[in-house]
C-alpha positions in Angstrom: 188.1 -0.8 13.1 190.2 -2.9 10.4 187.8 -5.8 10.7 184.7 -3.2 10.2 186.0 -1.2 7.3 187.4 -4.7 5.2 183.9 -6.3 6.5 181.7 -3.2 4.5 184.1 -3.2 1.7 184.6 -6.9 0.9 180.5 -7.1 1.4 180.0 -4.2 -1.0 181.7 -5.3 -4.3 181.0 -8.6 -4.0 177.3 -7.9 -4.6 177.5 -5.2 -6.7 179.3 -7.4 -8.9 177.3 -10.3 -8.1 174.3 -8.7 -8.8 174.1 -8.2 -12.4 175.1 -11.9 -12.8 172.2 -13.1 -10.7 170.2 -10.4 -13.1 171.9 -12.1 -15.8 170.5 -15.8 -15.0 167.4 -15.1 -14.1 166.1 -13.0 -17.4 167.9 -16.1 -19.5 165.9 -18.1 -17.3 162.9 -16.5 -17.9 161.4 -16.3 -14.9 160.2 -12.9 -12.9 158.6 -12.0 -10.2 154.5 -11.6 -11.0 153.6 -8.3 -10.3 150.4 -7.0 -9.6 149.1 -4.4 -11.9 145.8 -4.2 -11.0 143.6 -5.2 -7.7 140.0 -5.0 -7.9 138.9 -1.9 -8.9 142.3 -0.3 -8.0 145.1 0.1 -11.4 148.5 0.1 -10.8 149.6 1.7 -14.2 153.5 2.6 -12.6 153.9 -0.8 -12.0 153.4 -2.0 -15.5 156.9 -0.8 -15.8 158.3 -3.2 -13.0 156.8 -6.2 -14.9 159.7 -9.0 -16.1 162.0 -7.4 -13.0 163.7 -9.9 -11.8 163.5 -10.8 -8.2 165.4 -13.0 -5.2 168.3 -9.9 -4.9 168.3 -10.8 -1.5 170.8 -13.6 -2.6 173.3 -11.7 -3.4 172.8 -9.7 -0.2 173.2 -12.9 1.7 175.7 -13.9 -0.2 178.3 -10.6 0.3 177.2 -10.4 4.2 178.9 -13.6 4.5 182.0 -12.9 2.8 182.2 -10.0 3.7 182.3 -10.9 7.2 184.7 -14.1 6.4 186.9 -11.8 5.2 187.6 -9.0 7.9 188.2 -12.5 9.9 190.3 -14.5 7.6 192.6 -11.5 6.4 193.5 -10.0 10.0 193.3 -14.0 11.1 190.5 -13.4 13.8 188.2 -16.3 14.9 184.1 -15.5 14.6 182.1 -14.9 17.8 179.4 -17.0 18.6 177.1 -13.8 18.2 177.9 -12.6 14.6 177.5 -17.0 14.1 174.2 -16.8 15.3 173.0 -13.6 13.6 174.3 -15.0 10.5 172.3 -17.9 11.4 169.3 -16.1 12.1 169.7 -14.1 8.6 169.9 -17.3 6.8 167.1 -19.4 8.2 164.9 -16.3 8.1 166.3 -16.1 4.3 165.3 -19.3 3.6 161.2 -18.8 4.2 161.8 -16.0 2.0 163.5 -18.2 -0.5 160.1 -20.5 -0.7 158.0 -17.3 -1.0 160.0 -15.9 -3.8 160.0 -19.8 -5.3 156.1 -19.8 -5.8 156.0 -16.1 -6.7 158.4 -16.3 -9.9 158.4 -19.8 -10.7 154.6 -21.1 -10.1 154.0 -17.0 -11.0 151.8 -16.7 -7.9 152.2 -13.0 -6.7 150.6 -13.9 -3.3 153.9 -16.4 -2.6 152.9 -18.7 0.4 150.3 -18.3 2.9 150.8 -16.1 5.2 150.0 -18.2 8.1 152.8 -21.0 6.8 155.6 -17.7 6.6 154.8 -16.8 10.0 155.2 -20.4 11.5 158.7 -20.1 9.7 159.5 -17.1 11.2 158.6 -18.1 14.7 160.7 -21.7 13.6 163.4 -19.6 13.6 163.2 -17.0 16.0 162.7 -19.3 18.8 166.0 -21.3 17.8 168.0 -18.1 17.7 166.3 -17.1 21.1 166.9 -20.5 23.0 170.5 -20.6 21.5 171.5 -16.8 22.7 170.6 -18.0 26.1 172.6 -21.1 26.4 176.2 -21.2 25.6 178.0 -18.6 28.0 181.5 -17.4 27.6 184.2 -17.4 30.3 182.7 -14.6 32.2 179.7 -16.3 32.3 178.1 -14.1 29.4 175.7 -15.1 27.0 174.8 -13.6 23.4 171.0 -12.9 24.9 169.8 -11.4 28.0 166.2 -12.1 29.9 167.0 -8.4 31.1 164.4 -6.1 29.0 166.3 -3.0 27.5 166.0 0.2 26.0 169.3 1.8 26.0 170.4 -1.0 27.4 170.0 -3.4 30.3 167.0 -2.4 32.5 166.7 -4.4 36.3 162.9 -5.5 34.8 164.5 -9.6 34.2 161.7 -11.2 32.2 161.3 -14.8 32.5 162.9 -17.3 30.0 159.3 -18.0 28.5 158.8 -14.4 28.1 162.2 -13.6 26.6 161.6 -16.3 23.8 158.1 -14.7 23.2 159.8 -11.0 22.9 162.5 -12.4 20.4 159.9 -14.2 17.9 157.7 -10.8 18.3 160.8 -8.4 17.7 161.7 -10.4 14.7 158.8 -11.5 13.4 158.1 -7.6 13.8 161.0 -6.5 11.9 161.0 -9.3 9.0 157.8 -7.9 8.2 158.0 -4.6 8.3 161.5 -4.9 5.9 159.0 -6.5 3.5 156.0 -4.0 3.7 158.6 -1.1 3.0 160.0 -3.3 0.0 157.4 -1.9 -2.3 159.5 0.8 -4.0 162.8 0.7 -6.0 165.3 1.3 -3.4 163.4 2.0 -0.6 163.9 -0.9 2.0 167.9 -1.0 0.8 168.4 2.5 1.4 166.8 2.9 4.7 168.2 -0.2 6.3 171.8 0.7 5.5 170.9 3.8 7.9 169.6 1.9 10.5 172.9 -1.2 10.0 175.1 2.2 10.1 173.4 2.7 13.4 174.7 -0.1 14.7 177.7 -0.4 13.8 178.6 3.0 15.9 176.7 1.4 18.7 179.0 -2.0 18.5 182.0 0.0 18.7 181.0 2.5 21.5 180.2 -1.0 23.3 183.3 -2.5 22.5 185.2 0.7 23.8 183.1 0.8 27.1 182.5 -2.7 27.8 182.8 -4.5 30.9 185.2 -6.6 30.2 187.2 -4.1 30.4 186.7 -3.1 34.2 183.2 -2.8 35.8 182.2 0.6 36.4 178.3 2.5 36.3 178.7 3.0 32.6 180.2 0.1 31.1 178.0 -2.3 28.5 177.8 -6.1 29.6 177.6 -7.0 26.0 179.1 -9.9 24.7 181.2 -9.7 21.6 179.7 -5.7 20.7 182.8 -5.6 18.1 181.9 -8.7 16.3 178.1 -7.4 15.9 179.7 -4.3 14.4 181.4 -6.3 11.8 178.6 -8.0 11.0 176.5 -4.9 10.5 179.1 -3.6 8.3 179.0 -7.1 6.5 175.4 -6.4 5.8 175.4 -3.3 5.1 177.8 -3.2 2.9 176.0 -6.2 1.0 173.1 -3.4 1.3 175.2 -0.8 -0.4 176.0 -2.5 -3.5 172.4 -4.2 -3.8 171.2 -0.5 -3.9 173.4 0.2 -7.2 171.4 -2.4 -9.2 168.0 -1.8 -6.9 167.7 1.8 -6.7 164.8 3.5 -9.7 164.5 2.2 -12.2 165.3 -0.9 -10.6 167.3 -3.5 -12.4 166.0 -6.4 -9.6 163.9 -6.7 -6.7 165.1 -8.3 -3.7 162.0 -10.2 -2.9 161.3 -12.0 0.5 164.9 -13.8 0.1 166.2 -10.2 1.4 164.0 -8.4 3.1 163.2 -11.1 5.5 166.9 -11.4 5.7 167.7 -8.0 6.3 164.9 -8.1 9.1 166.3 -10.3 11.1 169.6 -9.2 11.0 168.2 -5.7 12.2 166.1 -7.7 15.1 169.4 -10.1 15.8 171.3 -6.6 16.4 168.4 -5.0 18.5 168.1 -8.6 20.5 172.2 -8.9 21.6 173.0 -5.5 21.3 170.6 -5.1 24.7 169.0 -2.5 22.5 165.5 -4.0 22.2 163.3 -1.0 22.5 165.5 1.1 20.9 164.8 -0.7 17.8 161.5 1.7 17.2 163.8 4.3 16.7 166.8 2.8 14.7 164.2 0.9 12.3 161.7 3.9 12.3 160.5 4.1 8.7 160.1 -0.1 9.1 157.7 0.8 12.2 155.8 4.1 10.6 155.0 1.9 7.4 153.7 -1.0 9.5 151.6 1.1 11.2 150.2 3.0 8.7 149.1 -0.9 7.1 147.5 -1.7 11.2 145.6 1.8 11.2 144.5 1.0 7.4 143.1 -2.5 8.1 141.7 -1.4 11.8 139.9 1.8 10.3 138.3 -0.5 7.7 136.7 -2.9 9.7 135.5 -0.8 12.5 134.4 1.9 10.1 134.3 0.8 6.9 136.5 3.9 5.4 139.9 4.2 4.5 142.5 6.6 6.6 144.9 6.3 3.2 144.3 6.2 -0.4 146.4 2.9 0.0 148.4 1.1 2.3 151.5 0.7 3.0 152.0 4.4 3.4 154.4 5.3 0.7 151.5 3.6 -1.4 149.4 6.4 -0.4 151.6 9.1 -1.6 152.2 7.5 -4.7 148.3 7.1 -5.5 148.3 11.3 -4.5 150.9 12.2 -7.9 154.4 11.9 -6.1 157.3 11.0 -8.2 158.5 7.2 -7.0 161.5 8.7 -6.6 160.5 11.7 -5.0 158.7 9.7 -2.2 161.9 7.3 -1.4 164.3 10.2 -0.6 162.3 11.9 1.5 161.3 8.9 3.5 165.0 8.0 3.8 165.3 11.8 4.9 162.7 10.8 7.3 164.1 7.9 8.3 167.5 9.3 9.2 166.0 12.2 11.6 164.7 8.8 13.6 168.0 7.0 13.4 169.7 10.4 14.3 167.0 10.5 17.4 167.9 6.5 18.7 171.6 6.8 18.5 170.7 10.4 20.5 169.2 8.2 22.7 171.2 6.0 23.5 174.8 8.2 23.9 172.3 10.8 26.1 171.7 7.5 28.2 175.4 7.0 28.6 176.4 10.6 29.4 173.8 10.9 32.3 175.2 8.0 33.8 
C-alpha cells in the first residue's frame, strides 16, 4: 500500500507543479493549439474563449506517471515488474503519435493534426508490440504479463488463438486511445473521468495481489502476474491525472492534446489487457464508450438516413449546442461516469463472492 500511496502522491505534485511551467513555455513560445471556431455552417462562439490555450498537457502527465512510479520503487528500494515496464511502454509509444499530432496542430497550426489513417497505423505500431511482448517473457511460475484466455471478470476457459489475441489488444487499445480523445473536448472532462476509472483499478490490483495464486491455488484466486505493480502504476497515473486537472479543469489553463489522451488510453487498455479484465473495460471506461458511441450512431444515422440523432457529436457536444453550462455538463457526466465505474468494480467483486 506504501508503494501505491508515494506512487499517487509523487505523480501528483510533480505535475501540478510542472504544469504551469510547461504553460509558461509554451505562451513565451507562442505557439497554441488552433481551435476551431466555426465548421461550415455550424459557430462555435464558446470556443472563442479557448483560442491561444495552450496544448501538449499530456507531457506533464507523462512525465509525473513516471516519476511517480520511480519513486514508490526507488524510496522503499523495490525493483519494477515487467508489467508496469510495459504499460509504461505502451503509454509512451502511444504518447508519441500523439506528440506528432499535437506537433502539426500548434506548430504548422493545422487543427486537423495528421491523418487519421497515419494515427491509426501508429496505434496499431504499438499495440501489436505491447501485445507480442505480454506473451513472451514468462516469470518463474511460468506466468506472462498477457493471457490468450478472453476475460470479463477475469479469465474465462474460451483461449483465443495468438493471432486473435494480438488482434483484441490493437482493437481494445486502439478503442480506448480514441475514445480518451473524443471525450477530450471539454475543460476537464477526460482528466476527471479517467482518474475514476485509474481509481478503479487500482482497488482491483490490490484485491488481486491479496488473492492471487501465487499465494496458494484455490477456486478464487487471480493468476495475475504482478497485480500490485499494475496498481502502482495506476496510482502513478492517476495521480499525474490529479494534478493535470488543477491547471485543466474550466476555465482551462492548457489542453492536454493527443500527447495525453492517447496516453491516458492506453494506459487504461494496458490495465484492462493484464489485469485479465478485458471486457470489463466497457464498464470501468463507460463515459469513454457512451461518447464513442454517440459519434458511431451520429455518423451511421447520417449516411443511411441523412438526419442527425444529435445536434452534434461527440455527445457532450450535443448538450452544449442545447444551452448547458460547460461546466454543468462535465459534472454530471463524471456523476454518470462513476455510477458505471461503481457498476464494473460491482461486477467484478460479485464475480469473486459467487465463486
Amino acid at each position: 500500500m506504501r508503494l501505491i500511496i508515494i506512487a499517487g502522491v509523487f505523480s501528483m505534485m510533480f505535475s501540478l507543479f510542472a504544469t504551469p511551467l510547461l504553460i509558461r513555455i509554451l505562451r513565451r513560445s507562442g505557439k497554441t493549439q488552433a481551435i476551431r471556431v466555426s465548421d461550415g455552417n455550424i459557430n462555435y462562439p464558446e470556443h472563442q474563449s479557448k483560442v491561444g490555450t495552450p496544448s501538449m498537457g499530456g507531457l506533464a502527465i507523462l512525465g509525473g506517471a513516471v516519476v511517480g512510479y520511480s519513486m514508490a520503487h526507488l524510496i522503499l528500494w523495490r525493483p519494477p515488474t515487467l508489467s508496469a515496464l510495459l504499460a509504461l511502454g505502451l503509454m509512451f509509444g502511444l504518447a508519441l503519435v500523439g506528440l506528432a499530432d499535437d506537433y502539426l496542430k500548434i506548430y504548422k497550426q493545422n487543427s486537423r493534426g495528421i491523418r487519421a489513417r497515419t494515427k491509426l497505423l501508429g496505434q496499431a505500431l504499438v499495440a501489436f508490440i505491447f501485445g507480442y511482448a505480454t506473451l513472451n517473457y514468462p516469470d518463474e511460475l511460468g506466468r506472462t504479463p498477457g493471457s490468450t484466455a478472453l476475460s470479463f471478470v477475469r479469465e474465462t476457459n474460451f483461449i483465443l488463438p495468438s493471432v486473435i489475441f494480438l488482434l483484441l489488444v490493437w482493437f481494445l487499445v486502439t478503442a480506448a486511445t480514441n475514445a480518451v480523445n473524443l471525450t477530450d473536448g471539454l475543460d476537464g472532462l477526460a482528466a476527471g473521468a479517467a482518474v475514476l476509472t485509474l481509481g478503479a483499478y487500482i482497488l482491483i490490483g490490490v484485491f488481486q495481489f491479496s488473492q492471487n495464486c501465487s499465494f496458494g491455488k484455490s477456486a478464487t484466486c487471480y493468476d495475475v502476474r504482478d497485480p500490485l505493480d499494475l496498481a502502482v502504476f495506476a496510482a502513478a497515473v492517476a495521480g499525474a491525472c490529479i494534478g493535470f486537472l488543477w491547471w485543466n479543469t474550466s476555465p482551462a489553463q492548457i489542453f492536454m492534446g493527443d500527447t495525453g489522451s492517447l496516453a491516458i488510453g492506453g494506459a487504461i487498455a494496458g490495465l484492462a489487457i493484464m489485469s485479465r479484465t478485458q471486457l470489463l473495460m466497457a464498464f470501468l471506461a463507460g463515459l469513454f464508450v457512451l461518447v464513442t458511441l454517440s459519434v458511431i450512431l451520429q455518423v451511421t444515422s447520417f449516411k443511411l438516413t441523412g438526419r442527425r440523432i444529435f445536434k452534434m457529436a461527440p455527445l457532450h457536444h450535443h448538450f452544449e449546442m442545447s444551452g448547458w453550462p460547460e461546466i454543468q455538463i462535465v459534472v454530471r457526466f463524471w456523476v454518470i461516469h462513476g455510477a458505471l465505474v461503481a457498476g464494473g468494480l460491482a461486477l467484478f467483486y460479485a464475480s469473486w463472492i459467487r465463486a
